[in-house]
C-alpha positions as CSV (number, residue, x, y, z in Angstrom):
1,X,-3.8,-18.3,-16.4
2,X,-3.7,-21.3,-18.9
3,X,-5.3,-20.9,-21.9
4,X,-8.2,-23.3,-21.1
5,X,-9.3,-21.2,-18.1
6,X,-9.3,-18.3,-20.8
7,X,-11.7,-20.1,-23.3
8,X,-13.7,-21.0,-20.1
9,X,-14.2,-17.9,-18.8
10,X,-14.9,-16.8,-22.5
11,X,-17.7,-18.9,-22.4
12,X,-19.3,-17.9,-19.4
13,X,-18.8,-14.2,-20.2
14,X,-20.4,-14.7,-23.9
15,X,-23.7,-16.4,-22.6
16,X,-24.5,-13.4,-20.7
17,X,-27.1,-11.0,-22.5
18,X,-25.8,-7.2,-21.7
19,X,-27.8,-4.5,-22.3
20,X,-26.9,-2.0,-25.2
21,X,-24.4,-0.1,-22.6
22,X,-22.3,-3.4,-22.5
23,X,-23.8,-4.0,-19.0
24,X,-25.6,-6.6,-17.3
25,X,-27.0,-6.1,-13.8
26,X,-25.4,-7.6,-10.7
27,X,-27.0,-8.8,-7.2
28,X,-24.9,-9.1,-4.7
29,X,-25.9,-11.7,-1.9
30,X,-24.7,-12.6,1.5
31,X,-24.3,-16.7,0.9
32,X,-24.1,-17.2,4.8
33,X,-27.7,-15.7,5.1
34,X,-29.3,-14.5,2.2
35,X,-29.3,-11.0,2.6
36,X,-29.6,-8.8,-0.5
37,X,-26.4,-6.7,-0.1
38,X,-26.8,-4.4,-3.2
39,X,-27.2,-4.3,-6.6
40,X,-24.5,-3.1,-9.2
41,X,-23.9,-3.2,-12.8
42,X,-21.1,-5.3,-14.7
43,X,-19.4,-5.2,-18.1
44,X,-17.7,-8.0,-19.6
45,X,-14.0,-7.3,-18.6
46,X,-15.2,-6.5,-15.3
47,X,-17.5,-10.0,-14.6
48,X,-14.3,-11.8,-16.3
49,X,-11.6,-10.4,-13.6
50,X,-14.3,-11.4,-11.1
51,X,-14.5,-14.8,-12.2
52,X,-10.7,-15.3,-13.1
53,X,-10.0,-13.8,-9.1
54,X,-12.8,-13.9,-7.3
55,X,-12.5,-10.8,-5.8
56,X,-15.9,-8.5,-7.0
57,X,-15.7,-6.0,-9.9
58,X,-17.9,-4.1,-10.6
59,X,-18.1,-1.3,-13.4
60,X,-19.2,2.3,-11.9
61,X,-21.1,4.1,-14.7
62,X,-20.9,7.7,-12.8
63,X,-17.1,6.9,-12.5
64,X,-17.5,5.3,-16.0
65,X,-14.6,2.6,-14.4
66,X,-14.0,0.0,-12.8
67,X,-15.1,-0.8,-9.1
68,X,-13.0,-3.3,-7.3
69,X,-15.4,-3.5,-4.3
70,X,-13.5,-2.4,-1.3
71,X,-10.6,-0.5,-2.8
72,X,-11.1,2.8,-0.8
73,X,-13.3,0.9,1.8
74,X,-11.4,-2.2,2.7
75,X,-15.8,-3.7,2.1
76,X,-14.2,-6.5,-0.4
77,X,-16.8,-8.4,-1.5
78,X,-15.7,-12.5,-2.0
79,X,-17.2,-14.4,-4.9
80,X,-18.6,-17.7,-3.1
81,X,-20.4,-18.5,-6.2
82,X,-22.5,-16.7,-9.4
83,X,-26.0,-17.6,-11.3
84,X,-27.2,-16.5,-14.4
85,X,-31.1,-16.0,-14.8
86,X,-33.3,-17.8,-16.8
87,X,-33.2,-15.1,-19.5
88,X,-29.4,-14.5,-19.1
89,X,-29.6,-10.6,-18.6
90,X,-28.7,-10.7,-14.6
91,X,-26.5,-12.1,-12.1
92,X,-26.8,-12.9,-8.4
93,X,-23.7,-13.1,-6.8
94,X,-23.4,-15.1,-3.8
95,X,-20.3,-12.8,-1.8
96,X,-18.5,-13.2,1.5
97,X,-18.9,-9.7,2.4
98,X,-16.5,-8.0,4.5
99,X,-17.8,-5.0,6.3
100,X,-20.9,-2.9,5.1
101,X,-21.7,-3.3,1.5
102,X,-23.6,0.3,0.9
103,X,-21.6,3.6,0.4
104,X,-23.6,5.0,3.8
105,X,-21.7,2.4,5.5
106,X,-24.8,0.3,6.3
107,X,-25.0,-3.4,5.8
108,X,-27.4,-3.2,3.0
109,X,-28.4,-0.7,0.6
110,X,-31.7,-1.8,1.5
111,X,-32.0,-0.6,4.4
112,X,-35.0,1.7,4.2
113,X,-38.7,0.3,3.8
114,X,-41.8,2.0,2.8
115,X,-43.7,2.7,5.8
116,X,-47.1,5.1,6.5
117,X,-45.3,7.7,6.5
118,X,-42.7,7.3,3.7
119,X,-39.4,5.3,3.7
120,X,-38.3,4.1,7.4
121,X,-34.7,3.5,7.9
122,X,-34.2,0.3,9.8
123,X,-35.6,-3.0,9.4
């Protein structure tokens, strides 16, 4: 990668605010339809290989690694396009998702809403 993509993505990375783990929460979007897929956290390396490949990475904090969505899965998530909020501290990623994008192998982790008589599965 030429060194002016480098400083680029330097710049984007430093702008983000990241908690005092190094992490910066991550929403992951279907751009075709809008669907919330999930939400995730990211470090700095991690939104910097995302950027720089555009394949998804995510960093696990149980696994305290790296999470290249769709690794074990084959559920690669595609970066069609990233936002930063209006207070810098979280990203919505705008993904061509392949597959499900939860770890129960549904679409969506959110999946399950509150109903009378707790949380429903199914929309």
């Amino acid at each position: 990668m030429p060194n002016t993509e480098i400083r680029a993505l330097d710049a984007l990375v430093a702008e983000v605010r990241f908690n005092a783990d190094g992490l910066v929460p991550a929403i992951a979007q279907d751009h075709a339809n809008g669907e919330v897929l999930m939400l995730a956290w990211m470090n700095a390396e991690s939104l910097a290989e995302t950027l720089a490949t555009g394949r998804v990475v995510y960093w696990s904090r149980s696994r305290a690694a790296f999470w290249r969505k769709g690794d074990t899965s084959g559920h690669i998530q595609q970066l069609v396009s990233i936002a930063l909020d209006c207070d810098g501290d979280t990203l919505l990623l705008q993904v061509d998702q392949t597959g499900a994008a939860c770890h129960t192998g549904e679409r969506s982790c959110f999946f399950r809403s509150a109903g009378a008589d707790g949380w429903v599965s199914g929309r």
